[in-house]
N, C-alpha and C positions, 0 to 999 in steps of 0.2 A: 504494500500500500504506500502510496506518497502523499505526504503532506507537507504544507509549507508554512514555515513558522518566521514568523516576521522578528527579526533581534534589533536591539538597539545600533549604532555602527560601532560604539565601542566594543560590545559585548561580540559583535563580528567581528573586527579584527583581532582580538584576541582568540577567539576560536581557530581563529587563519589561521595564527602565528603558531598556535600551540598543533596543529595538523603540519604544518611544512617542517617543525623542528620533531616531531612523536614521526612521524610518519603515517599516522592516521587519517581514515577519511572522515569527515564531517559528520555523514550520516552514523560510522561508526560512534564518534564523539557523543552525537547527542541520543542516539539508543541507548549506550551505557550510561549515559546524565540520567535519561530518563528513567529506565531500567530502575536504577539507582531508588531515584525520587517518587517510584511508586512502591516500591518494596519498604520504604522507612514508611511510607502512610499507610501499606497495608499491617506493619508492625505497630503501629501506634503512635509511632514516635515521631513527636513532631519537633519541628527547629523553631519554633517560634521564641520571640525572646523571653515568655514567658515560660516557656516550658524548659530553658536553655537555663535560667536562672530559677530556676522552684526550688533547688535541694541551698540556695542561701536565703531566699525570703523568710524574716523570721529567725534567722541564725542568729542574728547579735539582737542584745536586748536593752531596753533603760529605762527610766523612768514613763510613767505615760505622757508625763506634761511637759519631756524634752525640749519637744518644739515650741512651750510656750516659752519656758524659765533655760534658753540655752544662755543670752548674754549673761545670768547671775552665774551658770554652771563657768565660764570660759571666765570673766571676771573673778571666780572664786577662785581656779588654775592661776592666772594672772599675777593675782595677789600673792599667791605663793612661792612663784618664780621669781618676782619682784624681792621678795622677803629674803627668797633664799641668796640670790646675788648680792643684797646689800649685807646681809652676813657673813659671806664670804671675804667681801669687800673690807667690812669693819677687821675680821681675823687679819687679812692682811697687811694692814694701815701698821705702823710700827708705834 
């Protein structure tokens, strides 16, 4: 059967390129893409970037009101780093 599938031009010269350097033909190129990309959807598996990223949504955790009280939480860091280099500061004065 033939079909004809309309590409972007980038997306076709790249196929060129990657056929005159493999030695492969087109058709063979995109049987195997396709091949490919219907066997990952008959597995279930899909590439979307939700599903690409599921196994961290969720991973790291914090307070619930993060994003309301972030400047007191960085402000509170702040102040500590400020605190710690002036004490440092003071040890090393003679």
């Amino acid at each position: 059967m033939t079909t004809t599938v309309k590409l972007p031009s980038a997306l076709e010269m790249k196929l060129r390129q990657h056929c005159a350097v493999s030695g492969e033909s087109i058709s063979d190129v995109i049987r195997i893409a396709l091949e490919a990309h219907l066997a990952l959807s008959a597995a279930g598996t899909s590439t979307s970037p939700t599903a690409l990223g599921a196994e961290l949504f969720g991973r790291y955790s914090g307070p619930a009101d993060l994003s309301e009280r972030y400047r007191d939480a960085r402000g509170s860091v702040w102040d500590d780093v400020a605190t710690t280099k002036t004490s440092r500061r003071d040890q090393r004065a003679p």
